[in-house]
N, C-alpha and C positions, 0 to 999 in steps of 0.2 A: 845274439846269443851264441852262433856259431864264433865269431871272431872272440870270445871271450871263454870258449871252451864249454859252455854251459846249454847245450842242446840238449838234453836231460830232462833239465827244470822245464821244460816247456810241455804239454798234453800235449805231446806230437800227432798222435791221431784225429783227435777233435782237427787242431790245426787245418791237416790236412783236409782232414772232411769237410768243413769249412771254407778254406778257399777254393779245391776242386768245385766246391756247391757255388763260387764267383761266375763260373763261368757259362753265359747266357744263350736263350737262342739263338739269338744272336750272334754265335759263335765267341765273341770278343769276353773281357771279364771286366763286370763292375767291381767297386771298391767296397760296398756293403749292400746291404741287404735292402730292396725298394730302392736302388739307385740304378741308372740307363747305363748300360757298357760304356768303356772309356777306353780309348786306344794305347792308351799311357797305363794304365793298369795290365797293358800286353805283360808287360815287364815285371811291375809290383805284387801281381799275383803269379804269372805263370814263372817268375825268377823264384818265386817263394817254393814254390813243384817241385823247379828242378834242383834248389839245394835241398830237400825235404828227399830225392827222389836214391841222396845218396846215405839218407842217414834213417832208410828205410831199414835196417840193424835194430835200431832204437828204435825205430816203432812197432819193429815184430816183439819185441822185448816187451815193451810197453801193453800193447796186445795182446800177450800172453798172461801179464802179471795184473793188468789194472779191471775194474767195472767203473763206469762213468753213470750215477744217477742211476746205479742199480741195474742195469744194462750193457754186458759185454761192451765194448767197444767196435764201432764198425771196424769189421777184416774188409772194407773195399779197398784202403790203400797198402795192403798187402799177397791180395789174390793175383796178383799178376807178376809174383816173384817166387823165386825157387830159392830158399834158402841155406846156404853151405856152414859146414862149421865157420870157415874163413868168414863167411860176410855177417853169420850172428857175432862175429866180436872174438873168438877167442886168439886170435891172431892179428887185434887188433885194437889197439887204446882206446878209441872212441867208444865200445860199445864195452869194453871189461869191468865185471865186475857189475854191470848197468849202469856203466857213468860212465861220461863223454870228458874225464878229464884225461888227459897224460900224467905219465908217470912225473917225467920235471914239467914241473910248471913253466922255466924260460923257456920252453920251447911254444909258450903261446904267441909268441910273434913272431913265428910263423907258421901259422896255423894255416893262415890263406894258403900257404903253398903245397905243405900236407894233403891239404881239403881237397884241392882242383885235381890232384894226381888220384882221388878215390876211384876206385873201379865199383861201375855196379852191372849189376844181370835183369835188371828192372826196367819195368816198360816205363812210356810217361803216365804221370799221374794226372795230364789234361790230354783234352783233344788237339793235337799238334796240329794238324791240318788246320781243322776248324778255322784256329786262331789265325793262321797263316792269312786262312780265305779274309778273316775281319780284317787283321791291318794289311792286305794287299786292297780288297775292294770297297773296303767302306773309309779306313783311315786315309788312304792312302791320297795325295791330290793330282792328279795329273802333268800340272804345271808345277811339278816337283813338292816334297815335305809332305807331312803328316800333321791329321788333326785328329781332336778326340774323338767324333763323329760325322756322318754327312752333313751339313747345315752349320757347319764350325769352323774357324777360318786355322789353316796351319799355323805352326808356330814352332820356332826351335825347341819349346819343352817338351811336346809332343812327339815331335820327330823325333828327339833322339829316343826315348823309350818305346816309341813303334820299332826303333829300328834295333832298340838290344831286344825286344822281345820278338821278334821277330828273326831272332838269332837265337835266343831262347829252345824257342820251338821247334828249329831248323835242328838243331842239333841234343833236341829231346833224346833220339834214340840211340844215340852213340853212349858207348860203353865209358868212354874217359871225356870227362870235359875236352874238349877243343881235338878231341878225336876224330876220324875218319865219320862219314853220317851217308846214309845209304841214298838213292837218287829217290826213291821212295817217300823220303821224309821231307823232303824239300819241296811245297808246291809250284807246280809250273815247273819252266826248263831248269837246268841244274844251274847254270848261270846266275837265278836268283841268290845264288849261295851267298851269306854273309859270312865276315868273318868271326872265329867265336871270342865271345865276351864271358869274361871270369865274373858270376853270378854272384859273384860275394863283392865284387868291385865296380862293377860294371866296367869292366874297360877292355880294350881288345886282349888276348890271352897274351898273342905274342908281345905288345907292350908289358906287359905284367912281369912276363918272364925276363923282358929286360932291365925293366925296373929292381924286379927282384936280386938281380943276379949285381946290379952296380950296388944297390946300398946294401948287401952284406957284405959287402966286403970295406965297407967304413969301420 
């Protein structure tokens, strides 16, 4: 819905409330409700956080305007933001107006590259650690790769989404995607640092931006 302009149409708060609610004691996040964390879910749900984390505009919007079943809407995924005129929208297309369209339409392809440059002032909307602790001690295998739990053999599909989410979460607290992130937010030595991954693409930022940068200009 992000790539298509259409962030809006979605309950963004439910949403959010909803997947923040994925994440177990187990520190890690299952995929639905009565299912065991999954180390591959690092990704599928805490990727959901942090593009959610920038279009926390709409969902103060939404928060303020909506009753869900007769019932306010839970303020948990907005208590831990301080909101500017700039970041409610008025100096900004995604939130004007309460639509997440742009003024010209062509510029929905590139959308990706608008999006990742969003600045926010917002905490993360999971436990960044937490998750860290799950796919470093539980996903993680020794003899190299990730699995979706203890008792679960590795696999390339696993790895890779331990290891974007696990990037994810590394870089929850930084203000611009693929921005600077404090030694705080990274568990264990700073070393463990991955590099950042564009949460709308999954892929490393700096690839992206080279990618971006060859085919506009076809």
């Amino acid at each position: 819905m992000i790539l298509i302009n259409e962030a809006d149409k979605l309950d963004l708060p439910s949403l959010v409330d909803w997947v923040a609610s994925r994440q177990g004691v187990e520190c890690g996040f299952q995929g639905r409700v009565n299912k065991l964390v999954d180390g591959c879910y690092s990704f599928w749900q805490g990727g959901v956080l942090a593009l959610a984390q920038r279009l926390l505009p709409i969902v103060h919007k939404q928060l303020e305007s909506s009753f869900i079943s007769g019932v306010q809407a839970s303020a948990e995924c907005k208590k831990s933001c301080n909101f500017t005129a700039e970041e409610t929208g008025q100096d900004d297309n995604l939130c004007r107006d309460g639509t997440s369209h742009p003024e010209n339409e062509g510029e929905l392809s590139d959308f990706g590259f608008s999006y990742i440059g969003r600045h926010t002032e917002c905490d993360p909307l999971f436990h960044s650690i937490a998750l860290q602790q799950y796919i470093l001690l539980c996903s993680q295998v020794l003899e190299g790769g990730f699995r979706d739990k203890p008792g679960k053999q590795r696999d390339f599909y696993h790895s890779c989404y331990c290891l974007s989410g696990l990037s994810v979460s590394q870089y929850s607290w930084s203000k611009e995607d693929g921005g600077p992130t404090l030694t705080s937010s990274v568990l264990g030595p700073y070393s463990n640092l991955l590099e950042p991954v564009h949460p709308l693409y999954n892929v490393v930022v700096d690839k992206y931006y080279k990618s971006h940068e060859f085919f506009s200009t076809l």
